[in-house]
C-alpha beads as a LAMMPS data file, in Angstrom:
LAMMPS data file: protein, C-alpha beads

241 atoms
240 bonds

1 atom types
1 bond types

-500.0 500.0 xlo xhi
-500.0 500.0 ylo yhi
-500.0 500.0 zlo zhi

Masses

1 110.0

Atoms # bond

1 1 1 397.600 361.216 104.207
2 1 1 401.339 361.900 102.900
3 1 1 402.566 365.434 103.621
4 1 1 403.904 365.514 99.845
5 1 1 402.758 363.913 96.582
6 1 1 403.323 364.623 92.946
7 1 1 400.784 366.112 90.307
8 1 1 401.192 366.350 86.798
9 1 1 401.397 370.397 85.370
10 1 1 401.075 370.545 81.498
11 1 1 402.559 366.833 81.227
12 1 1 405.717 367.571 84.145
13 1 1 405.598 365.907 87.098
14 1 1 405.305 368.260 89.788
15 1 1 406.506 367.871 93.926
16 1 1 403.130 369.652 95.987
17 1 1 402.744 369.680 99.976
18 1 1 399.491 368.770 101.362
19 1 1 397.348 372.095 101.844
20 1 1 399.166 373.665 98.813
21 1 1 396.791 375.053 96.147
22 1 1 397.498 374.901 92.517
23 1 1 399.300 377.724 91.902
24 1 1 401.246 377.401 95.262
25 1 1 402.057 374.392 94.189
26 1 1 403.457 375.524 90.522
27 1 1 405.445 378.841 92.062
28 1 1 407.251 376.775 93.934
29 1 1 408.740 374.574 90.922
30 1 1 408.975 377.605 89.227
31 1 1 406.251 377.888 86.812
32 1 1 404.115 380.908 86.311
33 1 1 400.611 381.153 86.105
34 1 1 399.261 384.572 85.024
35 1 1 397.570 386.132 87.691
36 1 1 396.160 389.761 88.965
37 1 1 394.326 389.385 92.599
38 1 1 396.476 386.938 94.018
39 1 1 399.016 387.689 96.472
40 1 1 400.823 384.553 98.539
41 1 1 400.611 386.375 101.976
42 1 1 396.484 387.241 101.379
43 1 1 394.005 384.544 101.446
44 1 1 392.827 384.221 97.695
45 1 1 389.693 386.218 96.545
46 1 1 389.510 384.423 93.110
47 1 1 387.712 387.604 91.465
48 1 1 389.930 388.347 87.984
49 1 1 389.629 384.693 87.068
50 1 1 393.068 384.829 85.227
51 1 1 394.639 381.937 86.524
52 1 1 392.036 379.481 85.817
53 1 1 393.346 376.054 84.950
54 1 1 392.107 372.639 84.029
55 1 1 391.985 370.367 87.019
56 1 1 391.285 367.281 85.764
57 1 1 389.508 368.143 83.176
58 1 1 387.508 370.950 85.022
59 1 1 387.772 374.385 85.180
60 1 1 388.755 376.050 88.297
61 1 1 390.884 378.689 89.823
62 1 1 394.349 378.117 90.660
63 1 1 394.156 380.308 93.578
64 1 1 391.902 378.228 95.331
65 1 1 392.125 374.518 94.246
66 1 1 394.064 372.380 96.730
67 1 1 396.221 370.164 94.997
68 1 1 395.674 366.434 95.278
69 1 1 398.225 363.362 94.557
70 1 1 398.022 362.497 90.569
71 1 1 396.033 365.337 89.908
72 1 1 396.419 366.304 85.844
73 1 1 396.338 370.412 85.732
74 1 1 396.414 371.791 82.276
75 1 1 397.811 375.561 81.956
76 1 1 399.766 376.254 78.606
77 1 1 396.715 374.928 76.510
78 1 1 395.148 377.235 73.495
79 1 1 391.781 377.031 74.763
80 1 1 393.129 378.613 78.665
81 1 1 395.341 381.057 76.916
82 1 1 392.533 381.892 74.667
83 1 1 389.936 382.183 77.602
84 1 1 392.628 384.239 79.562
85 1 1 393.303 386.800 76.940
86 1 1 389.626 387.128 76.827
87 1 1 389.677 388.033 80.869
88 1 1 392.572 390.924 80.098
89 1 1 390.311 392.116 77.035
90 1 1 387.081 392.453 78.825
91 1 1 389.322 394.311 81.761
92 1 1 390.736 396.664 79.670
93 1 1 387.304 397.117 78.002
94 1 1 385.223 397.869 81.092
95 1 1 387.805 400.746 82.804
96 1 1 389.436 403.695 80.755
97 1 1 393.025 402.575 80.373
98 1 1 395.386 404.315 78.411
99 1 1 399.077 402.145 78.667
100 1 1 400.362 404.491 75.906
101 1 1 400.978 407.579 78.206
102 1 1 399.709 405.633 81.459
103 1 1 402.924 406.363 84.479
104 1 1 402.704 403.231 85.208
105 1 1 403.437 401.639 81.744
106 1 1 406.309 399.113 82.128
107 1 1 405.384 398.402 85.951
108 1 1 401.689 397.496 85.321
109 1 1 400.511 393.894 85.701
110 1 1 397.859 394.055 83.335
111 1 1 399.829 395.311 80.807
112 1 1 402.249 392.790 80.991
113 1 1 399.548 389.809 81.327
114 1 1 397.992 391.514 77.974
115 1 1 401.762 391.058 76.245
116 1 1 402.472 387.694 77.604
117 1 1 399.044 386.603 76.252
118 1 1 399.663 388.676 72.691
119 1 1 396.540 390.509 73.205
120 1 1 396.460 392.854 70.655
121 1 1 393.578 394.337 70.926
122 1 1 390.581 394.604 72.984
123 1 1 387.810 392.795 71.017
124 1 1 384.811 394.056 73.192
125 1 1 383.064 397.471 73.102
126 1 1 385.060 399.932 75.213
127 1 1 382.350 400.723 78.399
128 1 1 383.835 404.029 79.003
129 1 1 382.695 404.387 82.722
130 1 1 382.670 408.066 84.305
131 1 1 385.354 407.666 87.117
132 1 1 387.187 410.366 89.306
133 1 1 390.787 410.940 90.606
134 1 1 390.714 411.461 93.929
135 1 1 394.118 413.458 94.446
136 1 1 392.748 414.630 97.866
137 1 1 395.972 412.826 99.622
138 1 1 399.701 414.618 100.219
139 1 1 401.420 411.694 99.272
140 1 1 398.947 408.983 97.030
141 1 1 396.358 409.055 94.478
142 1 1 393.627 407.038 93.419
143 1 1 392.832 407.143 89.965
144 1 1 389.615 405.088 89.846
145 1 1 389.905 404.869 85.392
146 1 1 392.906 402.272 85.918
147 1 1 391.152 400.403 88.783
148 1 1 390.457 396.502 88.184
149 1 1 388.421 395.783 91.098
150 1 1 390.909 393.037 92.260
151 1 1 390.729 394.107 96.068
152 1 1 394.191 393.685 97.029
153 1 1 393.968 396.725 98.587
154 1 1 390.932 396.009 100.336
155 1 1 392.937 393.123 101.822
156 1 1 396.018 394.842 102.596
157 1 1 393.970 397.111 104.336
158 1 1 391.767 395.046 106.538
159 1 1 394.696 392.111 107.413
160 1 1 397.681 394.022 107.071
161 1 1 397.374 397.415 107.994
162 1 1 394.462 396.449 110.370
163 1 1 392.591 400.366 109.334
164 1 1 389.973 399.019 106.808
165 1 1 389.945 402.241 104.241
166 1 1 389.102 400.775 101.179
167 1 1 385.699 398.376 100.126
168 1 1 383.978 397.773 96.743
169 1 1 380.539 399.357 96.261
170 1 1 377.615 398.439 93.654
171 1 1 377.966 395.696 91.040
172 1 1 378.808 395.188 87.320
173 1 1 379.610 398.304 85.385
174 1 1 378.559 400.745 88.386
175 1 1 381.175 398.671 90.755
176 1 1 384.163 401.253 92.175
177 1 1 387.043 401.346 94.618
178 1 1 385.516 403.578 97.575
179 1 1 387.412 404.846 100.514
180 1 1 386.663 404.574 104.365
181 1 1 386.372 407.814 105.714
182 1 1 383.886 410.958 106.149
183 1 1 383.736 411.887 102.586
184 1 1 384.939 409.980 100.881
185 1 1 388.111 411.003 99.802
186 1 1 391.471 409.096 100.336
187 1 1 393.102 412.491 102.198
188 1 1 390.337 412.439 105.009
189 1 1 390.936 408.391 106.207
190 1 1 393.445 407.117 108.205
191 1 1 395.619 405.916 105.004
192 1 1 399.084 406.505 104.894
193 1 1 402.015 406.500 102.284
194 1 1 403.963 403.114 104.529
195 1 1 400.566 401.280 104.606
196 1 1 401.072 397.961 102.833
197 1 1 397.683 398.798 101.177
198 1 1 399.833 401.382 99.345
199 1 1 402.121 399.275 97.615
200 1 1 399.882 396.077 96.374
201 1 1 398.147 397.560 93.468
202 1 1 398.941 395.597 90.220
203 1 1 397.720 398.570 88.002
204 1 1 398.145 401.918 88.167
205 1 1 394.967 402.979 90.190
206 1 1 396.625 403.545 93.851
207 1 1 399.815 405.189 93.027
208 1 1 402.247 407.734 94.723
209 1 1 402.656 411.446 93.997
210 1 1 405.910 412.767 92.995
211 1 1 407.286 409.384 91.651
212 1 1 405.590 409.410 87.881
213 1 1 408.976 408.603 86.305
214 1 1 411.455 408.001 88.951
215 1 1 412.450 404.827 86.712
216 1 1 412.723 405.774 83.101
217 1 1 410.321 403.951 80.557
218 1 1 412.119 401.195 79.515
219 1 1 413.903 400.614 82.363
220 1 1 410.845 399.107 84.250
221 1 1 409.711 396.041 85.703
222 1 1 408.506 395.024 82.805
223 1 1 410.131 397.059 79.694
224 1 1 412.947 394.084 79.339
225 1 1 411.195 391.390 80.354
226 1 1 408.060 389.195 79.753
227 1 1 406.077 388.769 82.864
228 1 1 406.409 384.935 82.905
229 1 1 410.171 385.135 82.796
230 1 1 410.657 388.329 85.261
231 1 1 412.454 387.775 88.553
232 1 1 409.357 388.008 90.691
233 1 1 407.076 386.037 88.261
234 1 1 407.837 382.262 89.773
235 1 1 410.812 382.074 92.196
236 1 1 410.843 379.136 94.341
237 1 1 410.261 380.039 97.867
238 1 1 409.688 383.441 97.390
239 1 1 405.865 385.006 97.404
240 1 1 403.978 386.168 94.147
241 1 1 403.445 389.882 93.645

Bonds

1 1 1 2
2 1 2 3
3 1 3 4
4 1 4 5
5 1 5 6
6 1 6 7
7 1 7 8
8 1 8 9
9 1 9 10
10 1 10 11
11 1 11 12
12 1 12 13
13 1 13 14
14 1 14 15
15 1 15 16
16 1 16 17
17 1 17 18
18 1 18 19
19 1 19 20
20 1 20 21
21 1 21 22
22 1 22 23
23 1 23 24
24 1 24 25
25 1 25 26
26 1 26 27
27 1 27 28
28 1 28 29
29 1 29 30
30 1 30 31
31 1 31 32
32 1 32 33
33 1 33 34
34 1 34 35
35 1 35 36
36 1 36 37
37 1 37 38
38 1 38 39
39 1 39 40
40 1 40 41
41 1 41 42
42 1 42 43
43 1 43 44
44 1 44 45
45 1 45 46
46 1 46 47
47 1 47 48
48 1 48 49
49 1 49 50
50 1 50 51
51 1 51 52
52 1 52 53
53 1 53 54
54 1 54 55
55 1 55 56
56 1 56 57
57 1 57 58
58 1 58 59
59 1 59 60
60 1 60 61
61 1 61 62
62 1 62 63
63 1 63 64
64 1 64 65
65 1 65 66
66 1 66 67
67 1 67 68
68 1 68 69
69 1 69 70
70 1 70 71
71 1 71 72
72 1 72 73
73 1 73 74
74 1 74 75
75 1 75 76
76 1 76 77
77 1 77 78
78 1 78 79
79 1 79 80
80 1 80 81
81 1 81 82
82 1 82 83
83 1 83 84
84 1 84 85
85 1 85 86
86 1 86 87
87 1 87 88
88 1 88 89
89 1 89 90
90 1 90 91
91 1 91 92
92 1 92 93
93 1 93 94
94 1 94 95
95 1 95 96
96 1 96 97
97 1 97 98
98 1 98 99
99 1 99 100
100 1 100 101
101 1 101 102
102 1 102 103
103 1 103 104
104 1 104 105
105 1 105 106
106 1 106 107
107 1 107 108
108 1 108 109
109 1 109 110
110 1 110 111
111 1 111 112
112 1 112 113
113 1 113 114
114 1 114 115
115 1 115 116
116 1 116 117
117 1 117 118
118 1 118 119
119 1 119 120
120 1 120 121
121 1 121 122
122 1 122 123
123 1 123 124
124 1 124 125
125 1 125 126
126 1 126 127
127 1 127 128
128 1 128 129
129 1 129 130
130 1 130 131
131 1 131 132
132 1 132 133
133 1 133 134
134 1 134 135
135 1 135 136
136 1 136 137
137 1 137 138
138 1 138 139
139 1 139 140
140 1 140 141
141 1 141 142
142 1 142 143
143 1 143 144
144 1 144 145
145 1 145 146
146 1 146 147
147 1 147 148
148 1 148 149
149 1 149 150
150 1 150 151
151 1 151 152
152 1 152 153
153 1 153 154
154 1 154 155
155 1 155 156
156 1 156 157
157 1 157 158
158 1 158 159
159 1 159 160
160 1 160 161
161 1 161 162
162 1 162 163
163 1 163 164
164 1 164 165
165 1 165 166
166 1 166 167
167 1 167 168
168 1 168 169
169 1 169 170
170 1 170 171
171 1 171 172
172 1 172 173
173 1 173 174
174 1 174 175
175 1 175 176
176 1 176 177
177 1 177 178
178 1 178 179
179 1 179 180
180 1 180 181
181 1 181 182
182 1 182 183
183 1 183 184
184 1 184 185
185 1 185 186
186 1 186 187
187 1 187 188
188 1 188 189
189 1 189 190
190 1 190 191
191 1 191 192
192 1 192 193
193 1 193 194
194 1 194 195
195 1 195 196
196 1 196 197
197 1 197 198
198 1 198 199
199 1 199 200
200 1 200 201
201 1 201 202
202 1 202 203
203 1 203 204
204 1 204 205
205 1 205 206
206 1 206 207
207 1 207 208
208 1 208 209
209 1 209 210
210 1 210 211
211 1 211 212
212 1 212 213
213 1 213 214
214 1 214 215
215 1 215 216
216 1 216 217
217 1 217 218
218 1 218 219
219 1 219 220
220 1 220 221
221 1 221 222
222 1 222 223
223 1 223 224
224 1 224 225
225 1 225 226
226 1 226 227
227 1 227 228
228 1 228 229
229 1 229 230
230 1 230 231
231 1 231 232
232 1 232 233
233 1 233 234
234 1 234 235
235 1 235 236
236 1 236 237
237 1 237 238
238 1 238 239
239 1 239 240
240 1 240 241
């Protein structure tokens, strides 16, 4: 089997290495695929569904699907933009998130996904879920409203960090972020501001105290640009965050 091939991405001709899955593969030539759980240095989890793709003429994620020589991927269709923006409404609709005065406007993911797919609105009935803010930490918060369920953390945690804090607990609508330790709370495990696990959230639901608007609003990650054309979105070589 050749080390490197060529696959077709939205009718380009694309270089891949063998072992490469879609979205590797696309990074790497510098095209963006929207995405929320997927970080290049974790294995992929595949659980926000945003970057699904058509792989010859099948639905899959692009986090997981190894490419193959000649293989046809559809991204920048209407019916994939249309099925993502419905993944970023029904997020939005199942946790309490309120971008407007949200600190982490401008530097979430989600909110940026929602603007590069012109979501403007949320289409589904808002589920309202009764979350808490754990605050029980010197130096991080959780705020559990803002949380997507994409388990970065939980991976940052367990392969990074090596201290396994965080885990998801009960399904569907009762589902929540809960924290390794005696009680509970994020102050009384063995977390810590440095841990990777701190700095991999792609909302606003692990965050750090006394930071809220060390960047102005409109200064941020995203204030000036659109997600798909912001430094970190597809640079070749460099990892996805």
């Amino acid at each position: 089997m050749a080390d490197k091939g060529f696959f077709l991405f939205d009718g380009k001709s694309l270089p891949y290495t063998t072992g490469q899955t879609i979205i590797q593969a696309a990074t790497a030539a510098g095209h963006y695929i929207p995405h929320l759980c997927y970080r290049a240095e974790f294995p992929p989890h595949g659980s926000c569904k945003l970057c699904s793709v058509k792989a010859n003429g099948k639905f899959t994620s692009a986090c997981f699907e190894p490419v193959i020589d000649g293989m046809k991927v559809e991204s920048e269709t209407e019916e994939i933009r249309a099925y993502r923006k419905r993944v970023v409404q029904m997020l939005f609709a199942e946790g309490n998130h309120y971008c407007p005065f949200c600190q982490q406007s401008g530097n979430c993911k989600l909110q940026a996904v929602a603007y590069h797919l012109g979501m403007e609105d949320t289409h589904y009935s808002h589920q309202y879920p009764r979350r808490e803010l754990d605050a029980s930490h010197p130096d991080v918060m959780i705020d559990h409203d803002r949380c997507i369920l994409c388990e970065l953390c939980v991976r940052a945690s367990r392969d990074a960090d090596r201290k396994e804090v965080f885990g998801v607990s009960g399904r569907g609508i009762h589902a929540r972020l809960v924290v390794n330790s005696p009680t509970g709370l994020l102050g009384d495990s063995r977390f810590a501001a440095t841990d990777t696990a701190a700095h991999v959230c792609p909302v606003g639901a692990i965050v750090p105290k006394r930071a809220a608007f060390a960047t102005p609003i409109g200064q941020r990650r995203y204030d000036l640009h659109d997600i798909g054309e912001s430094a970190d979105a597809a640079v070749p070589g460099k990892p996805a965050v």
